[in-house]
C-alpha positions in Angstrom: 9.0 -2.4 -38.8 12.6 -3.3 -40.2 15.4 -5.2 -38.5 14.5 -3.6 -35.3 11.8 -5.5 -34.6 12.5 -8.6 -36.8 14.6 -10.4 -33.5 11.0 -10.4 -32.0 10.1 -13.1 -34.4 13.6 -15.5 -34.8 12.1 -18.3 -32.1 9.3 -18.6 -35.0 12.0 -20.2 -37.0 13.2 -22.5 -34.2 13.6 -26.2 -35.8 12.6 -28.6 -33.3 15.4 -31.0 -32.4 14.7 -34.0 -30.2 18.0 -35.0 -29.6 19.3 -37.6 -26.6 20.9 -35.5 -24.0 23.5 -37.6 -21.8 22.9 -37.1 -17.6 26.2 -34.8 -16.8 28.2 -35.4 -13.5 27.1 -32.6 -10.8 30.4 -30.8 -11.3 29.9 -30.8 -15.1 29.6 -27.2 -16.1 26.2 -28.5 -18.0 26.7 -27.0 -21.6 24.7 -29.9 -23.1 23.2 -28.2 -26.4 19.2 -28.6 -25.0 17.7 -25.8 -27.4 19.2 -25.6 -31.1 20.9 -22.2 -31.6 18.7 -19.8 -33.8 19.5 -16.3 -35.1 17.1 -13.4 -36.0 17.5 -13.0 -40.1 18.4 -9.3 -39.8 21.5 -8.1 -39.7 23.3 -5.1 -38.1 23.7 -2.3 -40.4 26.4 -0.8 -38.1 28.8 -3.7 -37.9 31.7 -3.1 -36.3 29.9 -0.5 -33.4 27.7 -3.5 -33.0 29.8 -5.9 -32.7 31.5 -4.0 -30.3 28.4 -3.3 -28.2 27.3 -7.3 -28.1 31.1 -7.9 -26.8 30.8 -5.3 -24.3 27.4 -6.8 -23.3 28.8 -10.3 -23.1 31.4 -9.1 -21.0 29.0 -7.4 -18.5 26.5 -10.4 -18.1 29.9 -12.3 -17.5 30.7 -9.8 -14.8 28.0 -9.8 -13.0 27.5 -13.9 -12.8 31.2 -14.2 -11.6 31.1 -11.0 -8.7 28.1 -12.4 -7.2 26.0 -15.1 -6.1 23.6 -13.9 -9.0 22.0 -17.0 -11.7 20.4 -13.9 -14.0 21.2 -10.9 -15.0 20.5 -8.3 -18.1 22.8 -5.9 -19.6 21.7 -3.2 -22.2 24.7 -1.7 -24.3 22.8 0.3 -27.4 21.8 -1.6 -29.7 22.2 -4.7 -27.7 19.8 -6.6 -25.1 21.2 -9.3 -23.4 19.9 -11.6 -21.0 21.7 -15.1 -19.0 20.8 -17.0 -16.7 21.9 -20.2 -14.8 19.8 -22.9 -13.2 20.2 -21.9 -9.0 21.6 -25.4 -8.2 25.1 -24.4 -10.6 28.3 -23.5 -8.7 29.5 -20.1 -9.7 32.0 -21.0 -11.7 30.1 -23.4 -13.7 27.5 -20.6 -14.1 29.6 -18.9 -16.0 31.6 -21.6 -17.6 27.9 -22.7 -18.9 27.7 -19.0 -20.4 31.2 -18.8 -21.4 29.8 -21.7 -23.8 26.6 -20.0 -24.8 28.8 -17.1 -25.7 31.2 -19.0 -28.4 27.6 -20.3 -29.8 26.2 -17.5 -30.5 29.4 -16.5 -32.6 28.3 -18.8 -35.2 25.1 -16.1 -35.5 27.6 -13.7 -37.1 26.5 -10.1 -37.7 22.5 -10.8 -36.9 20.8 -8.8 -34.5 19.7 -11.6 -32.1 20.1 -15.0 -30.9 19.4 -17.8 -28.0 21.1 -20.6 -26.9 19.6 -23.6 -24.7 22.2 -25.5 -22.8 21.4 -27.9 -19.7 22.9 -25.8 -17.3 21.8 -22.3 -18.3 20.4 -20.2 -21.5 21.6 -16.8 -23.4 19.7 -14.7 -25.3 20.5 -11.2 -27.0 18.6 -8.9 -29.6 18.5 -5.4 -30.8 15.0 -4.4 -29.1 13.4 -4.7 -25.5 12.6 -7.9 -24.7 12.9 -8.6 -21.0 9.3 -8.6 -19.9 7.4 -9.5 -23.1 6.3 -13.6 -22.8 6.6 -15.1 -26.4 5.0 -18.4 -26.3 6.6 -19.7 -29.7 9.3 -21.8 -29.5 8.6 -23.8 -26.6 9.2 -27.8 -27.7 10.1 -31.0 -25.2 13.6 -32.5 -26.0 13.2 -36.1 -24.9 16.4 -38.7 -24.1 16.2 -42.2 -25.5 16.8 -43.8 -21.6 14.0 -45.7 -20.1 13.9 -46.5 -16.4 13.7 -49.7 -15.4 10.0 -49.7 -14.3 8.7 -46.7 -16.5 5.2 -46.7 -15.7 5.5 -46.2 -12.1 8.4 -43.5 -12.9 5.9 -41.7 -15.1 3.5 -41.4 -11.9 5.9 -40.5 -9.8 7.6 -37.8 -12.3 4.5 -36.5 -13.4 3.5 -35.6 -10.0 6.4 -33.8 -8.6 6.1 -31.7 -12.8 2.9 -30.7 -11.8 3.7 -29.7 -8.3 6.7 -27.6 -9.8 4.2 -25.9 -12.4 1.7 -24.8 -9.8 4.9 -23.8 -7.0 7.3 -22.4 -9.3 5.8 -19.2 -9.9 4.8 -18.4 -6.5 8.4 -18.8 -5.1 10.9 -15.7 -4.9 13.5 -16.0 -8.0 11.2 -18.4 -9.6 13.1 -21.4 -9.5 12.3 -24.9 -7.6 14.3 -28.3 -7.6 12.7 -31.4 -6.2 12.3 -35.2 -5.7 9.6 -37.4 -5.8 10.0 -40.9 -4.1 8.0 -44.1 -5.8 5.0 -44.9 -3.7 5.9 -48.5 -5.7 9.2 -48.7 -4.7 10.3 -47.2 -8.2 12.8 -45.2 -9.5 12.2 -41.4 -8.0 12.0 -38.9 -9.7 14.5 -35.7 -10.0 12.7 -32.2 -11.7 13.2 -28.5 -11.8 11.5 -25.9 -13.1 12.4 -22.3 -13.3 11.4 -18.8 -15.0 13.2 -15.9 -16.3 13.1 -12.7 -13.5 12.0 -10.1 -15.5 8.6 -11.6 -16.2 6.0 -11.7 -13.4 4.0 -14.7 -12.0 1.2 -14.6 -14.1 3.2 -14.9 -17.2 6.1 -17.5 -14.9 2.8 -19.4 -14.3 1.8 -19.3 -18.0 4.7 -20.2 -19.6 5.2 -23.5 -17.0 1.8 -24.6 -17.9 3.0 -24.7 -21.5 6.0 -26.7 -21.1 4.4 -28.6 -18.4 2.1 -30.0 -21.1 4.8 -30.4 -23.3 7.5 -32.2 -21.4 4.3 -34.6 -20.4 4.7 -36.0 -24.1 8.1 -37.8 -23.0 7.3 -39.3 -20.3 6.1 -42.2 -21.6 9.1 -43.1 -23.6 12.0 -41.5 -21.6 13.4 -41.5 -17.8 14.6 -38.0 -18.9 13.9 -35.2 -20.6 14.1 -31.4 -20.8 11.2 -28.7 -22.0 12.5 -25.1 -23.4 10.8 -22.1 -23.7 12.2 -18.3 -24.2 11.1 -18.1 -21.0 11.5 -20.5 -18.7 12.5 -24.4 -18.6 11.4 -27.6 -16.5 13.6 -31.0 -16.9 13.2 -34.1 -15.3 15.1 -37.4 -15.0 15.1 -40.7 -12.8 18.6 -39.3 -11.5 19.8 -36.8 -9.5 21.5 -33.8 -11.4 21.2 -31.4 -9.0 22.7 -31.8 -4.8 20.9 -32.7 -2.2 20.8 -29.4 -0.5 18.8 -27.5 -3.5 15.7 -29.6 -3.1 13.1 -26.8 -2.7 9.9 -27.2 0.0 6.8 -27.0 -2.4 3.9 -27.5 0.4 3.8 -24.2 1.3 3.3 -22.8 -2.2 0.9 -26.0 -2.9 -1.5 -25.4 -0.1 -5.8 -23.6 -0.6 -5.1 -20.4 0.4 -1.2 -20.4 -0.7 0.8 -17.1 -1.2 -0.8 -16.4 -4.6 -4.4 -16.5 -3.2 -3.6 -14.9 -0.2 -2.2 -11.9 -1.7 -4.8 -11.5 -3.8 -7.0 -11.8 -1.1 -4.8 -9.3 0.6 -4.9 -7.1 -2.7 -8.2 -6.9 -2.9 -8.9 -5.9 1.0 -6.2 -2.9 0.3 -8.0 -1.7 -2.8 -10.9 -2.1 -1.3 -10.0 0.0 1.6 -7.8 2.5 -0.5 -11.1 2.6 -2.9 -13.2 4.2 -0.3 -10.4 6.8 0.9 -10.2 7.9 -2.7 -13.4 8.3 -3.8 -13.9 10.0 -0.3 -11.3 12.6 -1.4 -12.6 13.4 -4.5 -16.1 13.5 -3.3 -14.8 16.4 -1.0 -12.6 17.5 -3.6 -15.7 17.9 -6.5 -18.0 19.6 -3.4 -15.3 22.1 -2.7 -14.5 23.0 -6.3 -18.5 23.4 -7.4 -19.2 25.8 -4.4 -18.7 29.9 -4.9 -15.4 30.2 -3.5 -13.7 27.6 -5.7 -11.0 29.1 -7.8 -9.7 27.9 -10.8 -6.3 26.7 -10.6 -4.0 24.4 -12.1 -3.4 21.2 -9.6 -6.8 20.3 -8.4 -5.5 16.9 -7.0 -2.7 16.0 -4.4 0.0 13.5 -5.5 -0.8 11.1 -2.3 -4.0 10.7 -3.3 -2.9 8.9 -6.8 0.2 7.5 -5.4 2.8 6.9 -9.1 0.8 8.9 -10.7 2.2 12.9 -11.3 -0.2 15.8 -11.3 0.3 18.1 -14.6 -0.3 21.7 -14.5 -3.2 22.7 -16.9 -1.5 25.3 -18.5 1.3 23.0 -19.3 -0.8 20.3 -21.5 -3.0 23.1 -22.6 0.3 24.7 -24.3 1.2 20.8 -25.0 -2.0 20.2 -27.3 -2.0 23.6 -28.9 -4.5 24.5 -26.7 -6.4 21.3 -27.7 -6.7 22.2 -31.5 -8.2 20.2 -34.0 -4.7 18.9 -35.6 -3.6 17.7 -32.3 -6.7 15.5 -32.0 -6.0 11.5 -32.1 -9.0 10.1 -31.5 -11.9 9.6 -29.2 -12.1 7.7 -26.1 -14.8 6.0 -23.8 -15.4 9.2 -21.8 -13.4 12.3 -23.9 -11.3 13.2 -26.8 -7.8 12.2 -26.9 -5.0 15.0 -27.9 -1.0 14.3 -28.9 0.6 16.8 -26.7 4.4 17.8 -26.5 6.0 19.1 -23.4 8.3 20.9 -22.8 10.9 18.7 -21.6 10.0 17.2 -25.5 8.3 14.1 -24.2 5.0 13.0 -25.9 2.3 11.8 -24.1 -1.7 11.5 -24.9 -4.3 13.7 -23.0 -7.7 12.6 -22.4 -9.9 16.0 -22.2 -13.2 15.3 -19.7 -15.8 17.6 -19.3 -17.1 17.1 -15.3 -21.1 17.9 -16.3 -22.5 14.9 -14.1 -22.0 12.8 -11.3 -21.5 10.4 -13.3 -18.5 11.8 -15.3 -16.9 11.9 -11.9 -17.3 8.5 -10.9 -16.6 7.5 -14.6 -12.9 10.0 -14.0 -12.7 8.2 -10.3 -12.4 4.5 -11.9 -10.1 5.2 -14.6 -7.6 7.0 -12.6 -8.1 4.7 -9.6 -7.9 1.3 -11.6 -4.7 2.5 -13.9 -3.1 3.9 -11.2 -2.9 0.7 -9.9 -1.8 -1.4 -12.9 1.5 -2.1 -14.4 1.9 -4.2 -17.6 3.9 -4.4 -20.7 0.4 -4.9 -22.6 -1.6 -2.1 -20.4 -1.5 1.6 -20.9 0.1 3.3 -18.6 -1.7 6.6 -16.8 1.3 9.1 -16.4 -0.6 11.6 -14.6 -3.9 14.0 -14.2 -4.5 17.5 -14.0 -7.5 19.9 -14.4 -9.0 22.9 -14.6 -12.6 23.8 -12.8 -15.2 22.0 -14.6 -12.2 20.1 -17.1 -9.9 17.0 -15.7 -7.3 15.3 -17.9 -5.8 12.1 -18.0 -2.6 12.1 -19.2 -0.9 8.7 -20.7 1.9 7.1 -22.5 2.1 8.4 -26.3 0.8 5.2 -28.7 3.3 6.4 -32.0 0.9 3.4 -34.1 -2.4 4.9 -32.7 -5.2 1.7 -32.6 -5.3 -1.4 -34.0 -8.7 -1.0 -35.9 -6.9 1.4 -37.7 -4.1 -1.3 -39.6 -7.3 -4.2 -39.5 -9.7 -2.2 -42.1 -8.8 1.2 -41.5 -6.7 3.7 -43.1 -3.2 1.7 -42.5 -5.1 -1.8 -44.0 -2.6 -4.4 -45.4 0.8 -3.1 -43.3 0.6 -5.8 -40.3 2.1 -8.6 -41.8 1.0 -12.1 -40.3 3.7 -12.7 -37.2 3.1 -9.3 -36.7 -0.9 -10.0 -36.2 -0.3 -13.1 -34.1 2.1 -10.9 -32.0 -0.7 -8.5 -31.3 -3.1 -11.5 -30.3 -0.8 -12.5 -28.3 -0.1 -9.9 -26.5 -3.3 -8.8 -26.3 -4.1 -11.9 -24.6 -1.5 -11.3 -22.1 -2.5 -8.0 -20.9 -6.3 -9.1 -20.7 -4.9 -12.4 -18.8 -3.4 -9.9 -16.2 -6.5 -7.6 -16.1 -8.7 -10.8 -14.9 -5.8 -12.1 -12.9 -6.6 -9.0 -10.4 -10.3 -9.0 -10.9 -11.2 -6.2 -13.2 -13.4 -6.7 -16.0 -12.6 -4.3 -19.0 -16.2 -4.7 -20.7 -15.2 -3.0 -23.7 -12.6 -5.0 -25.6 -12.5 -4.1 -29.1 -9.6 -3.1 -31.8 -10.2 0.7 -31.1 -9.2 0.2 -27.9 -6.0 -1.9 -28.2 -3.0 -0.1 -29.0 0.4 -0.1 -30.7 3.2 1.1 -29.9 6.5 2.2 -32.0 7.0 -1.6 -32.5 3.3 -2.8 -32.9 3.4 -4.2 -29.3 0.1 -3.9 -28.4 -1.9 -2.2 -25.0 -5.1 -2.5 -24.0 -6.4 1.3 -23.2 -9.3 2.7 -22.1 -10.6 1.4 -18.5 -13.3 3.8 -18.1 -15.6 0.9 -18.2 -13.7 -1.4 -16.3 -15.1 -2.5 -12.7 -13.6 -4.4 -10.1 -15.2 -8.1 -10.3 -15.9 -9.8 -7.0 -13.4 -13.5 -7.9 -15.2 -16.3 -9.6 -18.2 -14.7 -9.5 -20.8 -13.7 -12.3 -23.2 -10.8 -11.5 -25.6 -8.7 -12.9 -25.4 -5.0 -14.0 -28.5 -2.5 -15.6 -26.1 -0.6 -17.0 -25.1 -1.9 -20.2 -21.4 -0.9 -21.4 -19.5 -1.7 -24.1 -19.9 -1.7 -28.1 -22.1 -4.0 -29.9 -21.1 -6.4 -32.6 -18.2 -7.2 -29.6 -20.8 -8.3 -26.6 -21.3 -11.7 -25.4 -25.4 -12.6 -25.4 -25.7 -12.9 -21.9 -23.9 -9.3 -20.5 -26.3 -7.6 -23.3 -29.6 -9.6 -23.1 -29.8 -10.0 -19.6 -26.7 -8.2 -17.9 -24.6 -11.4 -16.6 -21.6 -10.0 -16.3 -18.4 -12.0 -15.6 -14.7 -12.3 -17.4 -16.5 -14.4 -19.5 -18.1 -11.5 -21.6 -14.4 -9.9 -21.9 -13.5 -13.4 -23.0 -16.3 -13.3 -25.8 -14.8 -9.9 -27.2 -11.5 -11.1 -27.1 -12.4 -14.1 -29.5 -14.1 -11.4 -31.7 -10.9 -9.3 -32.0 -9.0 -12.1 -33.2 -11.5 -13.1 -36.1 -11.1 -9.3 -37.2 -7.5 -9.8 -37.2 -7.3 -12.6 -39.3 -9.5 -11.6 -41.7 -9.0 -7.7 -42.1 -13.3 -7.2 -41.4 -14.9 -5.3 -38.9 -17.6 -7.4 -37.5 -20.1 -5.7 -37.9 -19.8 -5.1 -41.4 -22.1 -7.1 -43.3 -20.8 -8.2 -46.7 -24.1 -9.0 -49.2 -21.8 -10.8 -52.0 -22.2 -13.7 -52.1 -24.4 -14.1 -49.5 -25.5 -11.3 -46.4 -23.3 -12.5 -43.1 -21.7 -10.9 -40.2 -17.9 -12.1 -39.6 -18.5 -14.3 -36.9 -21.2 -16.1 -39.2 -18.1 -15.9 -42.1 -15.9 -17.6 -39.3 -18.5 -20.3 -38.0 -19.4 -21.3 -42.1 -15.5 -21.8 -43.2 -15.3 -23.7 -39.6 -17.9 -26.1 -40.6 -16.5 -26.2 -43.6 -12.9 -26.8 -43.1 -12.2 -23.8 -45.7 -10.3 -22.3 -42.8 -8.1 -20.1 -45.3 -11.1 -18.7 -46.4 -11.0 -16.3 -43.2 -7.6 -14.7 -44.1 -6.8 -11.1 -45.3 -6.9 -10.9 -48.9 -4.0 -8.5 -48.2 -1.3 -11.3 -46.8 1.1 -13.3 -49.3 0.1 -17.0 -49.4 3.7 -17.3 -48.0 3.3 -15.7 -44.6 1.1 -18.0 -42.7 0.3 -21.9 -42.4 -2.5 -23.8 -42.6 -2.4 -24.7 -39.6 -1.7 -22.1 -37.5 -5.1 -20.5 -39.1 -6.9 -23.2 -37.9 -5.7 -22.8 -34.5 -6.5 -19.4 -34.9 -9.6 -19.4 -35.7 -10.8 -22.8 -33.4 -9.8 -20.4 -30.5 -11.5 -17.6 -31.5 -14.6 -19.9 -31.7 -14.3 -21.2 -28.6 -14.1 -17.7 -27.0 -17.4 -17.0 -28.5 -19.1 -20.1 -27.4 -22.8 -19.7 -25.5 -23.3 -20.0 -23.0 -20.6 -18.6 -21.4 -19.2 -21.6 -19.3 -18.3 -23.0 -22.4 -15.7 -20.1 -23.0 -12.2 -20.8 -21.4 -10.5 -18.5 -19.3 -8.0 -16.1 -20.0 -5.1 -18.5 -18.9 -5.9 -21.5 -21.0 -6.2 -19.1 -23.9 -2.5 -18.1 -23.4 -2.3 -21.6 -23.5 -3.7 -23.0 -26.3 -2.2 -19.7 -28.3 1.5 -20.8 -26.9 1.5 -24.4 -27.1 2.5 -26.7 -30.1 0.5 -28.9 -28.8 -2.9 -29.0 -30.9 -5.1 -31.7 -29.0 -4.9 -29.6 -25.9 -7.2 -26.6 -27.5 -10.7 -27.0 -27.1 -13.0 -27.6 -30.4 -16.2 -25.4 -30.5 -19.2 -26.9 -30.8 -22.0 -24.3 -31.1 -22.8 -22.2 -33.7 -21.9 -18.4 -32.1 -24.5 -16.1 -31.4 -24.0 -12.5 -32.3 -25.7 -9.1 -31.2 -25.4 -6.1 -33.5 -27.9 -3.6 -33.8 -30.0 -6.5 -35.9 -29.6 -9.3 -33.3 -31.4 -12.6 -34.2 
């Protein structure tokens, strides 16, 4: 991957300081050092061009904070990315006399190609790739000060109360920032908190990353009357005195109440879909009558841009010249429902076509649910449909081009041994992320394996192929007689007896990791020393405590810890736990990935049970 991606990975390096952070007077511009200063270990190969692009972005992020009543902006000057922002309750000008600080700290990183900066009053981060909507969960620590309040115990009630209220409100608030107080039911000190999220990122991942410093700034509070938790992506303090004005206290009942914005637009969501669901598939179903009767001519747009609303309708001739009229070199793979072709247009973009043939009904509701599901869903860690076309009898799904093709391929495939290890728990991560989202708005993928997750020209992955996927009804497990998905991947109870639920994507998820770690497909049975699937590999080294035993033979001894294999691997066990309420869901996964706190991941406790084409 080179330096380009290498400032993806400099928070791994963060050294955790717990340091004692003074309280600063309200019109202190708040450039208390919170988060140590850290630097990507790449650096430019351009120098001076670079140095004049960071300046240039420094410049504009400075810009934009003093013109405005704006706490966060972003600035892109190639090669640089940039990103400040200020807590909400700061005073323009000490917004940017805060980043004006940041800005002479970063100096010290020199000619690298990234850096970030914590202070009390706002943060700065820059690198040389994308990073604005990808959540990185390393890196997130609690800086606790050495002041106790006078009657500590009842502080830590009161604070703790009005952290988790912020944690639960925070994400569902516009700008994703909230400041509150908490009076002493005990007639203790109250407490002071705030809690706040980069922009860029949505709620799910604003909710995600709060629940990991939420735990984390929990293991101050019984020693300190203040203390700060950082993350690369958002930041929650608290202290038993005010540091913010009166007037920035934020209402949380509204955003605390059953039935509060979050629910309700999913609620709303789902009434929508539901309702756009049925004028879809009516307009296909008229659409598919029309073009199997006599008259039907064979043309190039079969579908009209309304109906797939962000979604752009390709001319056949167009992606049949793309593909080289489909040809065998142009092939990349093959998906849940058709072959996949690398096509070039002729505007030079490259995009992926999936080629169905329409030969049963059932292709056509199978073509209905992948459009109408992608359509619908934007991600950093989801494919993106770019379009559709057809021809007669043939439709096409066209998509964003994968340059790394699937992950299978760089586990035990033909690229084998060229993910390094922070490359691997990137993917898992992200992975994670994208499958998080998927369950967030009730659709179950059913078919979560390494085939189908895919990397782009930085190894970021996306989960493709949703021609299995079907909207889930919330909370709810049902059951399905049609089996789908790929055994070896499937949880007992969606393949014995068709309980389907998020559970079962949950299952498949914990499988994908193992194969990750260790470099096996698992359903490859190895016969020396003994005959054992991967998950029974897994479970023995588990019991065991041999958890190094699971790693790629292909990694130095020098890229992982310990620990962080164990953690690995203890999550991918719990994910295949049966029954299935003993899986966790697809949030506390991205939590026990993201924290540094280890007693908060659960411990599996039953031995997994796999089905391959040899269940026992």
């Amino acid at each position: 991957m080179g330096a380009g991606s290498g400032g993806r990975w400099w928070w791994l390096a963060v050294v955790i300081m717990v340091v004692s952070v003074s309280e600063p007077a309200l019109s202190d511009p708040q450039t208390n050092q919170v988060g140590m200063l850290d630097c990507t270990a790449f650096n430019y190969t351009d120098v001076p061009d670079s140095m004049r692009a960071l300046n240039a972005t420094f410049a504009d992020l400075r810009n934009q904070l003093s013109s405005g009543n704006k706490r966060f902006a972003t600035s892109t000057q190639q090669p640089v990315y940039a990103m400040a922002q200020c807590r909400n309750y700061l005073s323009t000008a000490d917004c940017v006399a805060c980043l004006d600080a940041a800005v002479v700290a970063t100096r010290n990183c020199s000619k690298k190609t990234g850096g970030y900066i914590v202070f009390d009053g706002c943060f700065l981060r820059y690198e040389n790739s994308y990073f604005y909507e990808m959540i990185k969960g390393y890196g997130t620590y609690p800086v606790c000060g050495t002041r106790t309040a006078p009657d500590q115990y009842v502080f830590n009630t009161t604070a703790k109360q009005v952290l988790y209220e912020l944690q639960l409100a925070t994400p569902r608030i516009n700008g994703f920032f909230a400041a509150a107080k908490q009076e002493a039911s005990a007639g203790g000190a109250a407490a002071f908190a705030v809690a706040q999220c980069i922009e860029t990122i949505d709620e799910i991942g604003c909710q995600a990353c709060l629940t990991i410093t939420y735990r984390n700034i929990l293991l101050c509070l019984s020693k300190s009357a203040a203390a700060r938790s950082v993350a690369p992506d958002c930041f929650m303090r608290y202290s038993n005195k005010r540091f913010f004005p009166n007037n920035q206290t934020t209402n949380l009942a509204p955003f605390l109440k059953t039935g509060s914005s979050g629910k309700k637009k999913a609620i709303i969501a789902g009434v929508v879909s539901g309702v756009g669901i049925i004028l879809v598939l009516a307009a296909i179903f008229l659409w598919y009558r029309q073009s199997k009767s006599p008259k039907a001519s064979r043309r190039g747009n079969i579908l009209g841009a309304t109906q797939f609303r962000g979604s752009e309708n390709y001319r056949y001739k167009d992606l049949k010249a793309a593909t080289k009229d489909f040809s065998k070199e142009n092939k990349l793979g093959q998906g849940g429902f058709g072959d996949v072709y690398k096509g070039t247009l002729q505007n030079g973009n490259v995009v992926a076509v999936k080629k169905l043939t329409i030969i049963s009904s059932r292709a056509m509701t199978d073509f209905e649910t992948e459009v109408m599901l992608i359509t619908n869903i934007h991600h950093p860690n989801l494919i993106r449909l770019l379009g559709y076309s057809g021809d007669a009898d043939e439709l096409l799904l066209i998509y964003e081009y994968m340059a790394n093709a699937s992950l299978d391929r760089y586990i035990y495939g033909e690229n084998r041994g060229m993910l390094n290890w922070m490359q691997r728990v990137d993917i898992i991560f992200g992975t994670a992320r994208g499958l998080s989202y998927l369950h967030e708005v009730c659709i179950i993928h059913r078919d979560i394996k390494s085939s189908n997750i895919l990397l782009d020209d930085e190894f970021q992955p996306k989960i493709a192929d949703f021609g299995l996927a079907r909207l889930s009804p919330k909370n709810k497990s049902h059951l399905t007689t049609k089996f789908a998905g790929t055994l070896g991947y499937t949880s007992p109870e969606y393949a014995i007896y068709g309980h389907l639920s998020e559970k079962v994507d949950i299952y498949s998820f914990g499988v994908v990791i193992l194969e990750i770690i260790s470099g096996r497909r698992s359903t490859e049975i190895r016969v020396e020393p003994v005959t054992e699937y991967l998950l029974e590999l897994a479970w023995k080294l588990y019991e065991n405590e041999e958890h190094l035993g699971l790693v790629d033979k292909s990694l130095g001894p020098n890229e992982y810890k310990a620990e962080e294999v164990k953690r690995m691997l203890e999550i991918a066990l719990v994910c295949t736990q049966s029954p299935s309420n003993l899986r966790p869901s697809m949030s506390e996964v991205m939590g026990m990935l993201s924290s540094i706190d280890g007693s908060i991941i659960r411990r599996p406790q039953i031995r997994p049970t796999i089905i391959t084409n040899n269940f026992y």
